[in-house]
MITOR-743976 format. One record per residue (C-alpha): x, y, z; residue in three letters. Coordinates in pm, whole numbers, plus 32768, in hexadecimal, padded with zeros to 4 digits. Layout:
residues N
XYZAla;...
END
This chain:
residues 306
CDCD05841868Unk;CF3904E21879Unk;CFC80418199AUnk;D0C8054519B7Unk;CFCB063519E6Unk;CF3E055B1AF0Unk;D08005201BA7Unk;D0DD06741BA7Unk;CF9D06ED1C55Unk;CFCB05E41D47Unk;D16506611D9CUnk;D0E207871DCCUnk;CFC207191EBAUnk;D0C0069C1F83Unk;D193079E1F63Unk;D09D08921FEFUnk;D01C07DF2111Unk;D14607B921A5Unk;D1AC09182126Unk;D07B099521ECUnk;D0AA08AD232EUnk;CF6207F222D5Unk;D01E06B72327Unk;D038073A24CCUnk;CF2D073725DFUnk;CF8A08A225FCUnk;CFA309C624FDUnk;D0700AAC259CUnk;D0870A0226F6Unk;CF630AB7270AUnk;CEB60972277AUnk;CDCF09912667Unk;CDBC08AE252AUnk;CDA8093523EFUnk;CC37090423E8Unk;CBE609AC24FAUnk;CCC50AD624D8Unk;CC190AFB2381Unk;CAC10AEA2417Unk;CB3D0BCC2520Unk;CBB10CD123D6Unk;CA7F0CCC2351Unk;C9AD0D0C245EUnk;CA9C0E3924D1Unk;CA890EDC236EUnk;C8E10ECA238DUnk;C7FB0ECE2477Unk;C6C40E202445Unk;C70E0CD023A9Unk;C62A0BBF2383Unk;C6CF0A7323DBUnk;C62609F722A5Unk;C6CD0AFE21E4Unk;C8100AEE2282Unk;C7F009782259Unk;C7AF097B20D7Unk;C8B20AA6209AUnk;C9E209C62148Unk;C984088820C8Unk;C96907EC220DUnk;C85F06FC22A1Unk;C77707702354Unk;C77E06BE2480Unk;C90B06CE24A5Unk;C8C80868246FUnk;C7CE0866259CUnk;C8AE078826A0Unk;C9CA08C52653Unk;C8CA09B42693Unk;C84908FF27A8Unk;C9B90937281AUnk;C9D20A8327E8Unk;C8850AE628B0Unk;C9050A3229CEUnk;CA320AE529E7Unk;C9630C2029CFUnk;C9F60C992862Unk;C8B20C5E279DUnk;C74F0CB227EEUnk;C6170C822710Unk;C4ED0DCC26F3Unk;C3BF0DA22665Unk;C39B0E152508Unk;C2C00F3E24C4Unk;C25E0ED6239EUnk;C2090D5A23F1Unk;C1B50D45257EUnk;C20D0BA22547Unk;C36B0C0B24BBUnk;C49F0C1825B9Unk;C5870CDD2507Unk;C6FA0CB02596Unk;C7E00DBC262FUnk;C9240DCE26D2Unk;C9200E5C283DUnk;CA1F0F2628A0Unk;CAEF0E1928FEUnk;CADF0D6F2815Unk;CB900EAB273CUnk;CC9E0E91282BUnk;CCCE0D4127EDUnk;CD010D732686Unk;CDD50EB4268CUnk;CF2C0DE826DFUnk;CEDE0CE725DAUnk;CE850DD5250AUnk;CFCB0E762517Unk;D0A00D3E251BUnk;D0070CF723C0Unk;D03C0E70234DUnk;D1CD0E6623BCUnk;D1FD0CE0232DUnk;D1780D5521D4Unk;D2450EB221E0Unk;D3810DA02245Unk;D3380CD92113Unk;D3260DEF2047Unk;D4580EA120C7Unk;D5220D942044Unk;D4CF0DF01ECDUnk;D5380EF11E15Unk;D45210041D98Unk;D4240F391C42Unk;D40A0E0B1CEFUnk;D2E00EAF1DC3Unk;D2430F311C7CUnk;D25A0DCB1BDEUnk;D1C60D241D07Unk;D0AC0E0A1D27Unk;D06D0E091BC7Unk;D07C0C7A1BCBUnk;CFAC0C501D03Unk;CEA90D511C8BUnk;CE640C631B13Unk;CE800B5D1BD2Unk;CD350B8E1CD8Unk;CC9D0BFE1B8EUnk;CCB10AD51AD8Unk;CC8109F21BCDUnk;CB3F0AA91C6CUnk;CAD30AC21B08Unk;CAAA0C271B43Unk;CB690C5919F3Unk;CAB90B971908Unk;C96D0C0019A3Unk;C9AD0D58193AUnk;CA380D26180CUnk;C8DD0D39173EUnk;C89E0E7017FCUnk;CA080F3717A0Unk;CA580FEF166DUnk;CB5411011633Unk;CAEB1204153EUnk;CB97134414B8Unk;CB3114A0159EUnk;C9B0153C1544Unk;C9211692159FUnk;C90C169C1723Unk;CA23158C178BUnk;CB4D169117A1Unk;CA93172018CBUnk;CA6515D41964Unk;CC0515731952Unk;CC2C16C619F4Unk;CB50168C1B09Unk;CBA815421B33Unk;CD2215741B40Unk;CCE9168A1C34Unk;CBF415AB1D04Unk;CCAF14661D0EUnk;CE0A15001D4BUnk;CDA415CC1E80Unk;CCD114891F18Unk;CE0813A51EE2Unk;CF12144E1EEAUnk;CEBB15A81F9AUnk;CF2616541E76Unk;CEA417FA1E75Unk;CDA218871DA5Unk;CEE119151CDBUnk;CF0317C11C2AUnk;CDA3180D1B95Unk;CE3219211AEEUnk;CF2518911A75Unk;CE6E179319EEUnk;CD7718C41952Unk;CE7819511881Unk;CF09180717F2Unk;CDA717B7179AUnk;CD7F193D1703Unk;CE9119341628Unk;CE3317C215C5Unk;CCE0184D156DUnk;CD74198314C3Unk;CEB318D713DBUnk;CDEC179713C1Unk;CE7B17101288Unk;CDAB15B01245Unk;CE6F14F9115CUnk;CFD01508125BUnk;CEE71510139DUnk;CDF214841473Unk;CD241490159EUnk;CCA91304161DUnk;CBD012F916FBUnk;CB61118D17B1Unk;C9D7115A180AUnk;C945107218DBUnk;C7D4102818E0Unk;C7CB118F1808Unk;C86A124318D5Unk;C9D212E318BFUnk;CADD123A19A7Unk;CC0E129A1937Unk;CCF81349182BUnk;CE1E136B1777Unk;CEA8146C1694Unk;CFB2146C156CUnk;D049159D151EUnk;D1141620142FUnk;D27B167714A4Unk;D35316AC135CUnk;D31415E811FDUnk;D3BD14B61284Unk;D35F149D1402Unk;D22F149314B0Unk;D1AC14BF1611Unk;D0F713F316E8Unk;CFF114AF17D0Unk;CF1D14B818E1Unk;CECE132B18D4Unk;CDD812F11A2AUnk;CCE612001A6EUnk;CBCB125A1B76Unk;CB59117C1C9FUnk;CA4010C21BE1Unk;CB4D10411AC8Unk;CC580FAE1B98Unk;CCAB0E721B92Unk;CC4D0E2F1A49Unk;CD520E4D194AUnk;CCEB0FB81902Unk;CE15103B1930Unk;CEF00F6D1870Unk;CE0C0F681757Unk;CDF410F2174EUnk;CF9B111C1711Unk;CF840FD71626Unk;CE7210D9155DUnk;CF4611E41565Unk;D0A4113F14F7Unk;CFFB10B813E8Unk;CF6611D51382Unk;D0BE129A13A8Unk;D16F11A112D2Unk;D05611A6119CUnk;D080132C11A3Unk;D1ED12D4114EUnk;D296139512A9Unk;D41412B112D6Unk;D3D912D1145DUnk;D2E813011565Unk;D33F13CF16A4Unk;D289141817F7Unk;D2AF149F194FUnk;D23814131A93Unk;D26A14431C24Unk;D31212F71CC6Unk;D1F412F01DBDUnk;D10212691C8BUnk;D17B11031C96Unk;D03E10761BFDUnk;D09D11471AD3Unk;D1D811281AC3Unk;D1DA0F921AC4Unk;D1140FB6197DUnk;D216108A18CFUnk;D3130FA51928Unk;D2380E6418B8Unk;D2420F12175EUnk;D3820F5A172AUnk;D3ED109417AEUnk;D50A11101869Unk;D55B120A1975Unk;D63F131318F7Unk;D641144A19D1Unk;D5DB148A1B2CUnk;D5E915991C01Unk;D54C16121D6CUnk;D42417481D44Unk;D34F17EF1E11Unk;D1F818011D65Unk;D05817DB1DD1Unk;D09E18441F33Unk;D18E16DE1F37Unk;D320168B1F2CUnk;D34C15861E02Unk;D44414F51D29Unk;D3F215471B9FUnk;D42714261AACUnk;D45814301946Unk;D45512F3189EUnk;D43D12951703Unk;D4011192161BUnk;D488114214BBUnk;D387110C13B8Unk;
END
């Protein structure tokens, strides 16, 4: 650990505090402080909480957590029921009124971070997603607690069916995407499957725990360029470097089968993705506006010099 290292995690401590307005009595002029309005969060996102739960999951004393919610039932936003399970346990709800209380500051916090974000470009909005995302992962340890658990392996019997499903899945959940994607996905994969040529191409495909979490293909294009494919990573995976690691896999792999560039296309929407391209070097070198999977988007083609 260096002194720098120190100092800079300290600026930027500061930084985000008063970033954030954790320095005011208010967040938002809401008239909540930032503790309570993040009690207030969590308790709209579940019902049930147990203030020893809630306690332990925010870090906060107990007794400070119980004179907010102390607050809150005397304003008539928070009521306690008696857990099914456990007749002793008071499990912790917001009332009605206590969801209209949070709607408006949960707005003001929606339309502050879509200001911030409005200021950036689209690769400045890719970079700081990208950074922020590493950045909760290292420091909540999530990533080195996974680490012993990851491995990317080349494709097996069985795990073509699984990126087909999965891109059609996780497309249509996040980005509402039609079941036509799935096809299209189907006859990438087919004619993968069917011209498979091992020694210029690859399948990887990223486990966690054992089981398959993501993917990423290297195709052959002509003698000297190769294509980058269907790279996703599936709920369970994110946040951990996956991604990343998968295009690292494949660019290496492209450059020992001795292709002079590596090319790919994406959809602008996919800023996750698209931060990582950029991250390893490549560049943005077409675009143009389609109509495709029931969606308008703007088609990217971007490549890389080996």
């Amino acid at each position: 650990m260096t002194d720098h290292a120190v100092a800079a995690l300290r600026r930027f401590n500061r930084f985000h505090t008063r970033f954030v307005g954790a320095l005011g009595s208010s967040l938002h002029g809401s008239g909540f402080t930032l503790t309570e309005a993040r009690v207030l969060y969590e308790l709209a996102q579940r019902d049930g909480w147990l203030a020893g739960e809630l306690a332990r999951d925010l870090g906060l004393d107990p007794a400070y957590l119980s004179r907010i919610l102390k607050r809150f039932a005397a304003s008539g936003w928070l009521e306690r029921r008696r857990s099914p399970e456990d007749g002793r346990a008071l499990r912790l709800c917001l009332t009605q009124a206590g969801r209209a209380v949070f709607a408006p500051l949960d707005e003001a916090s929606r339309k502050e971070a879509s200001g911030v974000l409005r200021k950036l470009d689209a690769a400045g909005r890719d970079r700081l997603v990208s950074a922020l995302g590493e950045a909760e992962a290292l420091l909540s340890g999530a990533e080195a607690g996974a680490a012993s658990r990851m491995a990317i392996r080349r494709h097996r019997p069985g795990d073509i069916g699984w990126v087909i499903s999965a891109h059609g899945r996780i497309y249509a959940e996040d980005h509402g995407w039609d079941i036509s994607f799935e096809g299209f996905v189907a006859e990438i994969a087919a004619q993968f499957l069917r011209d498979f040529q091992p020694e210029r191409e690859c399948c990887l495909i990223a486990e966690l725990d054992g089981a398959p979490v993501g993917s990423a293909f290297v195709v052959r294009e002509s003698d000297e360029v190769a294509k980058l494919r269907m790279v996703i990573v599936d709920r369970p995976g994110r946040g951990l470097g996956l991604g990343k690691a998968l295009v690292r896999e494949a660019i290496a792999f492209a450059r020992s089968a001795g292709y002079r560039r590596m090319v790919l296309w994406t959809n602008d929407i996919l800023h996750a993705a698209r931060a990582i391209y950029m991250a390893e070097g490549f560049r943005l070198v077409a675009e143009e506006r389609h109509h495709s999977f029931g969606q308008d988007l703007v088609g990217q083609n971007w490549e890389l010099a080996l």
